[in-house]
C-alpha positions as CSV (number, residue, x, y, z in Angstrom):
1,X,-172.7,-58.3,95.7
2,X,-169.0,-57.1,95.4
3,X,-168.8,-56.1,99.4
4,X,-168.7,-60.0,99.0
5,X,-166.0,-60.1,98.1
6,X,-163.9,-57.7,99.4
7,X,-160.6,-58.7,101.5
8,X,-157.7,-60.2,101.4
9,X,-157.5,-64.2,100.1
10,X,-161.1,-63.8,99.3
11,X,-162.5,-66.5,96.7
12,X,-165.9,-67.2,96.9
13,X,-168.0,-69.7,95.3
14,X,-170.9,-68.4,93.3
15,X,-173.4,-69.9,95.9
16,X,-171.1,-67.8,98.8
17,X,-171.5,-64.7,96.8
18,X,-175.4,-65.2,96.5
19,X,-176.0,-66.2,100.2
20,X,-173.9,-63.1,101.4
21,X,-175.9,-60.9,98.8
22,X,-179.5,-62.4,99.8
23,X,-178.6,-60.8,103.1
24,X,-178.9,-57.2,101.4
25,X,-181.6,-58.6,98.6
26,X,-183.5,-61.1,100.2
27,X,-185.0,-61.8,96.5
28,X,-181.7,-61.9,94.4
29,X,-181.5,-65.6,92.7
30,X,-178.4,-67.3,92.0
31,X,-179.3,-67.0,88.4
32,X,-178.7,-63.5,88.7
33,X,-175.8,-63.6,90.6
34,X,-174.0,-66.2,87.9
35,X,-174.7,-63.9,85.5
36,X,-173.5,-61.1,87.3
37,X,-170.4,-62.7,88.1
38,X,-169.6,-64.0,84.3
39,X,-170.4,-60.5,83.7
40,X,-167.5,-59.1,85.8
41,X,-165.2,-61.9,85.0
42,X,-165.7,-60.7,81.0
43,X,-165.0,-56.8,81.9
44,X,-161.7,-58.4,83.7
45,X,-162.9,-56.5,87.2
46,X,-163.3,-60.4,88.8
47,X,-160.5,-63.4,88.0
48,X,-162.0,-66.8,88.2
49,X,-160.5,-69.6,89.7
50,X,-160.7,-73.1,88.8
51,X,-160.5,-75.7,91.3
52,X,-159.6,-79.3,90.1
53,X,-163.1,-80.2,90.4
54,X,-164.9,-78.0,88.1
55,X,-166.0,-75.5,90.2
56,X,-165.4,-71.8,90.2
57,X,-164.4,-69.1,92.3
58,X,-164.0,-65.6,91.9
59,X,-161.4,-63.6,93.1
60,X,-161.3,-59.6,93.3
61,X,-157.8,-59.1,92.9
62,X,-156.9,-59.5,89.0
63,X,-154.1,-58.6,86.7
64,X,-151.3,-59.8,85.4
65,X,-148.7,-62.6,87.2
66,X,-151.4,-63.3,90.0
67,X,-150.8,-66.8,91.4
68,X,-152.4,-69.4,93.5
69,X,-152.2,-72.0,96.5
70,X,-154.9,-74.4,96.2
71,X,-155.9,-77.0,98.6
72,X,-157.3,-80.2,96.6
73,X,-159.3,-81.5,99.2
74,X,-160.6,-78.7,100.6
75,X,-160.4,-75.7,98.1
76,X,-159.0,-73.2,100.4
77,X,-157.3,-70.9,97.9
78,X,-154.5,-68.3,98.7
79,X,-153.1,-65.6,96.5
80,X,-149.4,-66.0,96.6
81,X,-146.2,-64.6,94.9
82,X,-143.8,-66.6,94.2
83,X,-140.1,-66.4,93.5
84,X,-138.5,-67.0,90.2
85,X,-141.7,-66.6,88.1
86,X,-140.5,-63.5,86.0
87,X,-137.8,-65.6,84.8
88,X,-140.1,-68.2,83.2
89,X,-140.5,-68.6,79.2
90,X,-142.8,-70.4,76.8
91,X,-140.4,-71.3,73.9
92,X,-141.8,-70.1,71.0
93,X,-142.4,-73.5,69.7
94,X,-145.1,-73.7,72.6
95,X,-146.8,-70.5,72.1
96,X,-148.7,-71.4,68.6
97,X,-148.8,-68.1,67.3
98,X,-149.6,-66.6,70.3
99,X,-148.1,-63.3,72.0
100,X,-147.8,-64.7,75.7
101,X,-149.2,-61.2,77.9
102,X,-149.1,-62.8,81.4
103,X,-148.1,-65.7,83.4
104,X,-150.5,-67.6,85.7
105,X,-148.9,-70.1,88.1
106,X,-151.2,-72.4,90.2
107,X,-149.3,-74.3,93.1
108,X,-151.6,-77.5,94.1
109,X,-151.1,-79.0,97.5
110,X,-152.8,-80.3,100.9
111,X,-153.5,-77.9,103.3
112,X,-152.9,-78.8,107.2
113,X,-156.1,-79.9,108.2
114,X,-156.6,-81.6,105.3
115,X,-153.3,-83.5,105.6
116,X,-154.3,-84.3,109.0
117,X,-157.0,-86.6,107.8
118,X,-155.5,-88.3,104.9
């Protein structure tokens, strides 16, 4: 299931991950691949990535300060770093209480064939 999602700019939808791993086990249900995949996402090996319409996808490359370019009609996602993020700051009457570990910056736009048809 995780040869899936190997790659660069690789965010796959849980029915993505199951039709590429019914390739290798016909007989693997998508039952089993959602729980295999909140599974991962709770050990921290997968990041999860949600799109503006409720739907998940899961991303191999996790850690802290890793950013996103989503396409809102489409959901093409990119992994991206951006410039000028380090020097962002919660004030401390924002954080409520809590010890801020890492900064996750998600950049919304249209992508070019999307904007084509608008």
């Amino acid at each position: 299931m995780l040869q899936a999602l190997e790659g660069d700019h690789v965010h796959l939808s849980a029915d993505q991950v199951h039709a590429a791993a019914r390739r290798v086990v016909p007989e693997v249900s998508l039952a089993t691949v959602y729980n295999t995949l909140n599974e991962l996402v709770d050990m921290g090996e997968l990041g999860e990535v949600r799109l503006g319409d409720g739907t998940a996808r899961y991303d191999p490359k996790t850690g802290p300060d890793h950013h996103h370019l989503i396409c809102t009609g489409c959901g093409l996602i990119y992994d991206v770093e951006p410039a000028g993020v380090e020097g962002l700051i919660l004030p401390r009457s924002q954080r409520f209480g809590m010890a801020v570990r890492s900064v996750e910056v998600v950049f919304r736009g249209r992508c070019s064939n999307c904007a084509e048809h608008d």
